[in-house]
VEXGU-608212 format. One record per residue: residue number from 1; z, y, x of N, C-alpha, C in turn; residue in one letter. Coordinates in Angstrom, 3 decimals, m for minus. Layout:
<nodes>
(NUM (Z Y X) (Z Y X) (Z Y X) a)
...
</nodes>
This chain:
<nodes>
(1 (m10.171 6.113 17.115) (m10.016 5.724 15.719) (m10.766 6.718 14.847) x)
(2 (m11.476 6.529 13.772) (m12.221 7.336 12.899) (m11.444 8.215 12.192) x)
(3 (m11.661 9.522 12.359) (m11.265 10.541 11.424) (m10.903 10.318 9.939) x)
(4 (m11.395 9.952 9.758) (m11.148 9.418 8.105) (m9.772 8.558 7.823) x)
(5 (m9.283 8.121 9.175) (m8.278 7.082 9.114) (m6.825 7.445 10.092) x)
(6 (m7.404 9.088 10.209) (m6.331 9.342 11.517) (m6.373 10.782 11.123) x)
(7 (m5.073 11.217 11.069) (m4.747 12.811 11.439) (m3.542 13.049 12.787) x)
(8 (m3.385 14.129 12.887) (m2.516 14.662 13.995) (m1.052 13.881 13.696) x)
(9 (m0.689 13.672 12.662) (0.521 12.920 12.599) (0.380 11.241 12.354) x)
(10 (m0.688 10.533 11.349) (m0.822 9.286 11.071) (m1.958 8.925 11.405) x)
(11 (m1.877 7.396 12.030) (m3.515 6.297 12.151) (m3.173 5.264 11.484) x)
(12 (m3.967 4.950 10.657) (m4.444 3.702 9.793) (m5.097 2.802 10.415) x)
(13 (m4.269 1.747 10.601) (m5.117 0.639 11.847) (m4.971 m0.655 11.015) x)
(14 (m6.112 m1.126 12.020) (m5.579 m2.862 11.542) (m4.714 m3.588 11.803) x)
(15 (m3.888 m4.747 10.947) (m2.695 m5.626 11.589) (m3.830 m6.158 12.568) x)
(16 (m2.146 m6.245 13.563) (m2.496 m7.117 14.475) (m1.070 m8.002 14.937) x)
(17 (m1.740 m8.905 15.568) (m0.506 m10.031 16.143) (0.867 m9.843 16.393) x)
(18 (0.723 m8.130 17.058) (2.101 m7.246 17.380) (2.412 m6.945 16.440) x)
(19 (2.295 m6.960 15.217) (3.076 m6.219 14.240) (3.708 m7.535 13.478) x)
(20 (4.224 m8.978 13.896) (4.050 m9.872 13.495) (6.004 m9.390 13.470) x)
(21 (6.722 m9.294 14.168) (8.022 m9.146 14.148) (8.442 m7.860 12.977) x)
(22 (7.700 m6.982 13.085) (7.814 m5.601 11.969) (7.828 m6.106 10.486) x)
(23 (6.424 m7.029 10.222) (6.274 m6.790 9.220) (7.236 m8.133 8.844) x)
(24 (7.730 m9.131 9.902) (8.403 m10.614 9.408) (9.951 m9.287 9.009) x)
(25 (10.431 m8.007 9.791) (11.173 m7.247 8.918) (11.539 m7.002 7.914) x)
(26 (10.169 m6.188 7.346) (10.043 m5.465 6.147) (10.054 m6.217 5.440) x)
(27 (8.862 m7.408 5.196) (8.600 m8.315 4.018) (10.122 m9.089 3.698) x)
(28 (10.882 m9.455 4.327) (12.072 m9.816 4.359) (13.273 m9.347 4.282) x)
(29 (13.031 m8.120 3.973) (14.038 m6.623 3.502) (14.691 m6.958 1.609) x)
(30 (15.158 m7.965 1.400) (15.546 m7.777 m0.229) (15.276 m7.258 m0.642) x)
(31 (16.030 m6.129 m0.157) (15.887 m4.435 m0.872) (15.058 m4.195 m2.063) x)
(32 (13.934 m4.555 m1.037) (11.989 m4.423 m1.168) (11.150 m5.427 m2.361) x)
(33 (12.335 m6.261 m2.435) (11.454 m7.091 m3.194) (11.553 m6.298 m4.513) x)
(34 (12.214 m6.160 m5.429) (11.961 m5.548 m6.903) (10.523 m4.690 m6.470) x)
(35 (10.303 m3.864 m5.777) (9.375 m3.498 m5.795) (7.558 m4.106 m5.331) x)
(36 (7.885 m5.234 m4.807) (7.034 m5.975 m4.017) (6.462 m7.091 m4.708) x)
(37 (6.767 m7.887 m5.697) (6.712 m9.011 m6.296) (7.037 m10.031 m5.465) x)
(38 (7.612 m9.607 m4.202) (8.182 m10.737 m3.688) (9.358 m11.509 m4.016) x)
(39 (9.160 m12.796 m4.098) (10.422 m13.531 m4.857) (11.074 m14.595 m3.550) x)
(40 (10.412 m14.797 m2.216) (11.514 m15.886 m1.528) (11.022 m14.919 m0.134) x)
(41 (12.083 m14.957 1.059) (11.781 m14.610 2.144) (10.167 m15.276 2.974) x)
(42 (9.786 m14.992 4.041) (8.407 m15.303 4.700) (8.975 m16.131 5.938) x)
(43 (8.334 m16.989 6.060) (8.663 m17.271 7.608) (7.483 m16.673 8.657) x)
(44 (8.320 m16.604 10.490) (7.243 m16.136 10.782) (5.798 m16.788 10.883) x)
(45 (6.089 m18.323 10.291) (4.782 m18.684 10.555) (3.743 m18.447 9.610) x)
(46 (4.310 m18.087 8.672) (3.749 m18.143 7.224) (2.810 m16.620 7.806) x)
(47 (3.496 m15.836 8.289) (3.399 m14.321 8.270) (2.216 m14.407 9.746) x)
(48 (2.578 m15.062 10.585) (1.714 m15.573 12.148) (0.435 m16.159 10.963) x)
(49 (0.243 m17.282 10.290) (m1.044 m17.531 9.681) (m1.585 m16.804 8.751) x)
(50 (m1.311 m15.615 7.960) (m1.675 m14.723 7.546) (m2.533 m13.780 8.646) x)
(51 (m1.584 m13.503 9.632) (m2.598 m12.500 10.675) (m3.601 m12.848 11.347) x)
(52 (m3.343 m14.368 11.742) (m4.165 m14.803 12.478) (m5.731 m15.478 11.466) x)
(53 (m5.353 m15.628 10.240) (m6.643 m15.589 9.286) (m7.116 m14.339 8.477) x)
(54 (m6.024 m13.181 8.931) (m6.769 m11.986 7.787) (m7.909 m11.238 8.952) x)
(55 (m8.739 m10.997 8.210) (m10.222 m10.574 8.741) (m10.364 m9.136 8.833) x)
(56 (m9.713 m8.198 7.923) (m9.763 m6.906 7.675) (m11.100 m6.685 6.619) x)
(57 (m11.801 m7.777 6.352) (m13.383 m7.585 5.179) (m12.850 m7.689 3.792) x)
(58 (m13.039 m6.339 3.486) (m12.220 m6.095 2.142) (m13.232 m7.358 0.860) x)
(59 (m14.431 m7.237 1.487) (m15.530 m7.865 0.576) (m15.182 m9.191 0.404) x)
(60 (m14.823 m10.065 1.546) (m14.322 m11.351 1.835) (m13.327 m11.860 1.311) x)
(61 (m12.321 m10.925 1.467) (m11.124 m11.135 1.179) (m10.100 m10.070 m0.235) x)
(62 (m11.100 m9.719 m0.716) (m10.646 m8.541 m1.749) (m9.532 m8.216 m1.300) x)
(63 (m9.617 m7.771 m0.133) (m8.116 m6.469 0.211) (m8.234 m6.322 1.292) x)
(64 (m7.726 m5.102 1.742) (m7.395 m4.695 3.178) (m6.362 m4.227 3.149) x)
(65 (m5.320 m4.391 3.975) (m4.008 m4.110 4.327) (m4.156 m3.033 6.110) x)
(66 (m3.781 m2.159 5.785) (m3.651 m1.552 7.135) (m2.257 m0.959 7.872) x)
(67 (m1.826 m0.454 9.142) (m0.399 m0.060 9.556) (m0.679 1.028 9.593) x)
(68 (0.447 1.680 8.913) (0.785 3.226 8.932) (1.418 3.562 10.322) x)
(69 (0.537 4.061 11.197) (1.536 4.306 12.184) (1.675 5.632 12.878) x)
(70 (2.343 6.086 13.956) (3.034 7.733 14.427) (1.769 7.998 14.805) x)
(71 (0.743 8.473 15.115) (m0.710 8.862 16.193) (0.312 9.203 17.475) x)
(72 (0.996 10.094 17.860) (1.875 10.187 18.817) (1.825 9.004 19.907) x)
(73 (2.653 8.219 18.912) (3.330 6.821 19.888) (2.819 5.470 19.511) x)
(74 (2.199 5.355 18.288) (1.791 4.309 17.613) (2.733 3.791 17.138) x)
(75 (4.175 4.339 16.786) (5.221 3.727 16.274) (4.843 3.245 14.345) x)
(76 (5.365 1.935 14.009) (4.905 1.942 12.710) (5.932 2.024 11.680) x)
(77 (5.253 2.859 10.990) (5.905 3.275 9.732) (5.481 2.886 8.559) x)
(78 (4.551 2.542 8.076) (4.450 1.537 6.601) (3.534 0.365 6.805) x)
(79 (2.946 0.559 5.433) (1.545 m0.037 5.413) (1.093 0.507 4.162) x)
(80 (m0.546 0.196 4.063) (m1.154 0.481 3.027) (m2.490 0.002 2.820) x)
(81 (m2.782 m0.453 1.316) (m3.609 m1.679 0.977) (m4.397 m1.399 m0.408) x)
(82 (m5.529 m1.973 0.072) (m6.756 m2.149 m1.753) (m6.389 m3.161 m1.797) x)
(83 (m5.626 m3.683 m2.791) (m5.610 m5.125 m3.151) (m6.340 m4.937 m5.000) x)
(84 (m6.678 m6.677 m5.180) (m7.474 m6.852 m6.329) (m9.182 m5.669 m6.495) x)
(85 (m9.401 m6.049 m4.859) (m10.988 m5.250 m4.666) (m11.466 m5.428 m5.863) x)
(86 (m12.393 m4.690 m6.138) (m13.504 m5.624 m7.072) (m15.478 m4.478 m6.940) x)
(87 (m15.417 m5.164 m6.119) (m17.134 m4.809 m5.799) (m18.313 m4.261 m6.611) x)
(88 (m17.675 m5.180 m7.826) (m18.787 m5.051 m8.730) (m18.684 m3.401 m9.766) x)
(89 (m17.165 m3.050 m10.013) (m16.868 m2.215 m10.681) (m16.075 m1.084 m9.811) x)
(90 (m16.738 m1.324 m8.302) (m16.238 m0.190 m7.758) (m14.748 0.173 m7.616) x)
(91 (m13.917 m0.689 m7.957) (m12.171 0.092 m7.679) (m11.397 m1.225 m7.085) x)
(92 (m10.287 m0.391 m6.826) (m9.129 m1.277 m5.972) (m7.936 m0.685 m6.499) x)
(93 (m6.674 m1.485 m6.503) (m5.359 m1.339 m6.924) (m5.048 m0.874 m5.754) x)
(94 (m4.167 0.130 m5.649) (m3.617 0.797 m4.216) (m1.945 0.147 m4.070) x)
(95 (m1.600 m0.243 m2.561) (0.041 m0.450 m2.735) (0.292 0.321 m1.203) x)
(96 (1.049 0.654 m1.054) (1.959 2.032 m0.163) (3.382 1.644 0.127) x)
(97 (3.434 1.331 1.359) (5.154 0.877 1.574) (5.276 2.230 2.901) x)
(98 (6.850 2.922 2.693) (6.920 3.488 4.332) (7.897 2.695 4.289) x)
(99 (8.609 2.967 5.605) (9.884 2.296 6.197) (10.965 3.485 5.984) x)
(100 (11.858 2.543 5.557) (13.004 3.520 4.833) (13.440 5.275 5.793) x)
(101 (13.546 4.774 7.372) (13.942 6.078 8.521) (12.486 6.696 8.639) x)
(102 (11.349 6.471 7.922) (9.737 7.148 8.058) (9.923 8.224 6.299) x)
(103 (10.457 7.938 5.435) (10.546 8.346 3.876) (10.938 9.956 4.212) x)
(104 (9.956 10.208 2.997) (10.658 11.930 3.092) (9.974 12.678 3.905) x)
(105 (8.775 12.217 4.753) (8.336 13.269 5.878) (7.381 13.606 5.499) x)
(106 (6.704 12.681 4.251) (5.331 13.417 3.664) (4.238 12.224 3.976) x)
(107 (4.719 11.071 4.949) (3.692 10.067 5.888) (3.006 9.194 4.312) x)
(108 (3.254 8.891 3.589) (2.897 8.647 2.292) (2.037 9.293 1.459) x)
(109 (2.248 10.504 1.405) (0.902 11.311 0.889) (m0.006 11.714 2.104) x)
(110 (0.381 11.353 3.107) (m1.076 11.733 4.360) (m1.869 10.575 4.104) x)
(111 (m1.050 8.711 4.272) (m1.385 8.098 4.482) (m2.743 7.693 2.910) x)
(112 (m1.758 8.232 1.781) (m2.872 8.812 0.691) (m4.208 8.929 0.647) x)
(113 (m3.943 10.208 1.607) (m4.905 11.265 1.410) (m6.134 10.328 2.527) x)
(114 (m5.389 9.893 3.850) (m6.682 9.038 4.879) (m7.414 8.086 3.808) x)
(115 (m6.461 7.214 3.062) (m7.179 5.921 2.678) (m8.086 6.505 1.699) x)
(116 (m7.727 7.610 0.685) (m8.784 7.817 m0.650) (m10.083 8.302 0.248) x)
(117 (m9.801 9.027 1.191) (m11.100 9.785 1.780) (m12.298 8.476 2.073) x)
(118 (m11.055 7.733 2.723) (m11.949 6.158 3.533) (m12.366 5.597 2.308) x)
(119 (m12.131 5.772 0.963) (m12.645 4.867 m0.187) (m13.703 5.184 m0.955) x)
(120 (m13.705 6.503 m0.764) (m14.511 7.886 m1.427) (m15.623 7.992 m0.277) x)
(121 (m15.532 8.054 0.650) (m16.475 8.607 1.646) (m17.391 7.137 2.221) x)
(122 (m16.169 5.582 2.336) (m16.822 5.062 3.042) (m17.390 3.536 2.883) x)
(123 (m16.416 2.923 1.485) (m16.567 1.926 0.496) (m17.423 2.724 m0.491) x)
(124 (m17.655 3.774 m0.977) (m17.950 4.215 m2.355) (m17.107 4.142 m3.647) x)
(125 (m15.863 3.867 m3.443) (m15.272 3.305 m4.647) (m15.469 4.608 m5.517) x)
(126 (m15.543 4.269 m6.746) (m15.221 5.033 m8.002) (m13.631 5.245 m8.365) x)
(127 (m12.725 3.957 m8.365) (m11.423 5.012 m8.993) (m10.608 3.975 m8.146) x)
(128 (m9.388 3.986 m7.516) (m7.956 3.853 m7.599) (m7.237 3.505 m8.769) x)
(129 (m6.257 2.736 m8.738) (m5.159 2.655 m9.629) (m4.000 2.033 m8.755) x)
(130 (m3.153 2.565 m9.477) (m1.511 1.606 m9.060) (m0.416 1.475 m10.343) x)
(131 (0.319 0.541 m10.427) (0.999 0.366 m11.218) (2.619 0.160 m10.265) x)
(132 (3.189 1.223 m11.333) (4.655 2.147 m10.578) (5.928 1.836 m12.010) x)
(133 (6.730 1.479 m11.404) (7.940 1.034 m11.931) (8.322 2.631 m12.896) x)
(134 (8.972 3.079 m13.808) (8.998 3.987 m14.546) (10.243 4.614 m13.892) x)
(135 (11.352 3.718 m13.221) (12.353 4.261 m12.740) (12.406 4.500 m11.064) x)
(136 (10.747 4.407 m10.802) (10.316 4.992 m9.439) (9.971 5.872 m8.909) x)
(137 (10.478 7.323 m9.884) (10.783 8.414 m9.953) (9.942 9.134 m8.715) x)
(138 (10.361 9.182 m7.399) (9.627 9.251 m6.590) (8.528 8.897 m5.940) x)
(139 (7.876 7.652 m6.285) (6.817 7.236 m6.187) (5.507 7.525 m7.297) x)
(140 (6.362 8.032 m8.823) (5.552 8.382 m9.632) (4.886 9.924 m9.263) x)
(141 (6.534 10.725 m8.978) (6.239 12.336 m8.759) (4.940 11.908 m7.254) x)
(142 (4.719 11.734 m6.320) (4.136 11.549 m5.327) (2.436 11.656 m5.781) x)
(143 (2.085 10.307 m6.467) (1.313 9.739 m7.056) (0.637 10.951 m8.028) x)
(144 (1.351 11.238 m8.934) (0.827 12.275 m10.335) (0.758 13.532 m9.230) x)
(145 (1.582 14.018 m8.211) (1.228 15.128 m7.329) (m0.032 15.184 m7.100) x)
(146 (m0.643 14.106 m6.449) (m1.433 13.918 m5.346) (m3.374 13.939 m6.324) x)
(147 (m2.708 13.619 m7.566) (m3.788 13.865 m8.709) (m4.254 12.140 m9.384) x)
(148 (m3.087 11.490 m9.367) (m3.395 10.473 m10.581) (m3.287 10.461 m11.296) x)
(149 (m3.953 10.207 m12.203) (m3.315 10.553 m14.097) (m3.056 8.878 m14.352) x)
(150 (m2.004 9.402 m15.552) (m0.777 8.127 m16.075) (m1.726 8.145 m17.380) x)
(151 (m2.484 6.894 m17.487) (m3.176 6.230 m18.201) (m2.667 5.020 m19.209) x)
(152 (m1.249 4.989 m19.424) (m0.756 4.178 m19.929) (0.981 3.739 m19.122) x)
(153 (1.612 2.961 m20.212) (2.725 2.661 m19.572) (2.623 0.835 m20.795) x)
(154 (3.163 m0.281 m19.512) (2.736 m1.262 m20.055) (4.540 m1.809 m19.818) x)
(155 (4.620 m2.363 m21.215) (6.291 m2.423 m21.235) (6.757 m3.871 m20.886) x)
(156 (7.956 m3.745 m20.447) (8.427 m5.555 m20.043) (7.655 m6.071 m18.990) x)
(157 (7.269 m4.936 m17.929) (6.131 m6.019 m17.245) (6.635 m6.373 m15.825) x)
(158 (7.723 m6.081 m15.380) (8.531 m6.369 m14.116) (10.197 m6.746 m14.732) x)
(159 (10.222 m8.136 m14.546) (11.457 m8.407 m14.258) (12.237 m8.166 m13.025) x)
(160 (13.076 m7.740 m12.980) (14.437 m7.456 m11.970) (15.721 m7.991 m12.211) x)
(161 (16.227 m8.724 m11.599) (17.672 m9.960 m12.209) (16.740 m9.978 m13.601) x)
(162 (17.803 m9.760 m14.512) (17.827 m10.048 m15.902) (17.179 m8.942 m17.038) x)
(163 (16.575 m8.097 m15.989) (16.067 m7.133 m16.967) (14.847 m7.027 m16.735) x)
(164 (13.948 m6.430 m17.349) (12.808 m6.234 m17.817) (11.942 m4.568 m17.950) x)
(165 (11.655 m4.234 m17.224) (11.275 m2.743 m17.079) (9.914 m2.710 m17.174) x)
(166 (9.838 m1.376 m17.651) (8.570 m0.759 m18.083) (7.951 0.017 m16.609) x)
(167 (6.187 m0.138 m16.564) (5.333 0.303 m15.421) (4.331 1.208 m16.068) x)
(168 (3.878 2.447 m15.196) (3.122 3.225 m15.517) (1.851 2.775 m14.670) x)
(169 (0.734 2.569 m15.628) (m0.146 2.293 m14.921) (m1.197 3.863 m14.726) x)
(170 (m1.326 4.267 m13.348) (m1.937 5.447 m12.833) (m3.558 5.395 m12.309) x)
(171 (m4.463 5.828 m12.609) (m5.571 6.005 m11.962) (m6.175 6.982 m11.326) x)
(172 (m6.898 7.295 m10.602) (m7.846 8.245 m9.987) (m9.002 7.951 m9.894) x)
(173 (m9.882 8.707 m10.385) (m11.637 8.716 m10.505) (m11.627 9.566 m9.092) x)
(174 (m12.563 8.893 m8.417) (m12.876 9.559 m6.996) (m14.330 10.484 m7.315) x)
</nodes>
């Protein structure tokens, strides 16, 4: 696996067919949805024709989704994704999931640090952004750590039940 996508603790790989039970998991975790924009559970077929048509060509498909997983054992612990590519202006929206027993070990800012290098070094992108719930406290501290600057906060823009919360939208110039 390429350096850029692998350290002594994490590899950034492509989905594959095996990860079809993990991720029919996660994506189907409630929990997850306020944070996900997911609004109805997946079936596995829904989730089986996703894998079996995603290509990994960010160009094709404006996004790449990859598995966070142990380098050790290949055990998987998140995922992480350019979604809303855009070619022409050089950037991608970043999204970062770990798995709740993976949180806390730091696998989030490694998995960070692989993908900006791979965006910086090997797409060319110019900047990153993500947009982070205001009461995502930990995902913001992570983020502003790691060197994104909070470029705005856009209000009412995630409903949750009946309420309405404010998102910090974050960027990084590579």
């Amino acid at each position: 696996m390429s350096q850029l996508l692998s350290n002594n603790t994490i590899t950034l790989r492509p989905l594959e067919p095996t990860d079809l039970d993990t991720l029919y998991n996660w994506e189907n975790d409630s929990a997850l949805w306020a944070v996900s924009d997911t609004t109805a559970p997946y079936s596995r077929k829904a989730l089986w024709d996703y894998l079996e048509a995603y290509t990994g060509d960010i160009y094709a498909q404006r996004q790449l989704r990859l598995m966070i997983t142990l380098t050790d054992d290949g055990t998987p612990a998140g995922t992480i994704d350019f979604l809303n590519f855009d070619p022409l202006n050089n950037r991608a929206e970043l999204g970062l999931f770990i798995a709740a027993e993976h949180r806390g070990k730091g696998l989030g800012r490694q998995a960070l640090e692989r993908l900006t290098a791979y965006a910086r070094e090997h797409l060319g992108l110019r900047q990153l952004y993500v947009f982070i719930a205001l009461d995502n406290t930990v995902c913001l501290n992570m983020f502003e750590d790691f060197g994104y600057r909070r470029v705005g906060v856009i209000q009412s823009w995630i409903k949750r039940g009946n309420i309405y919360r404010d998102v910090a939208l974050l960027q990084m110039i590579l």
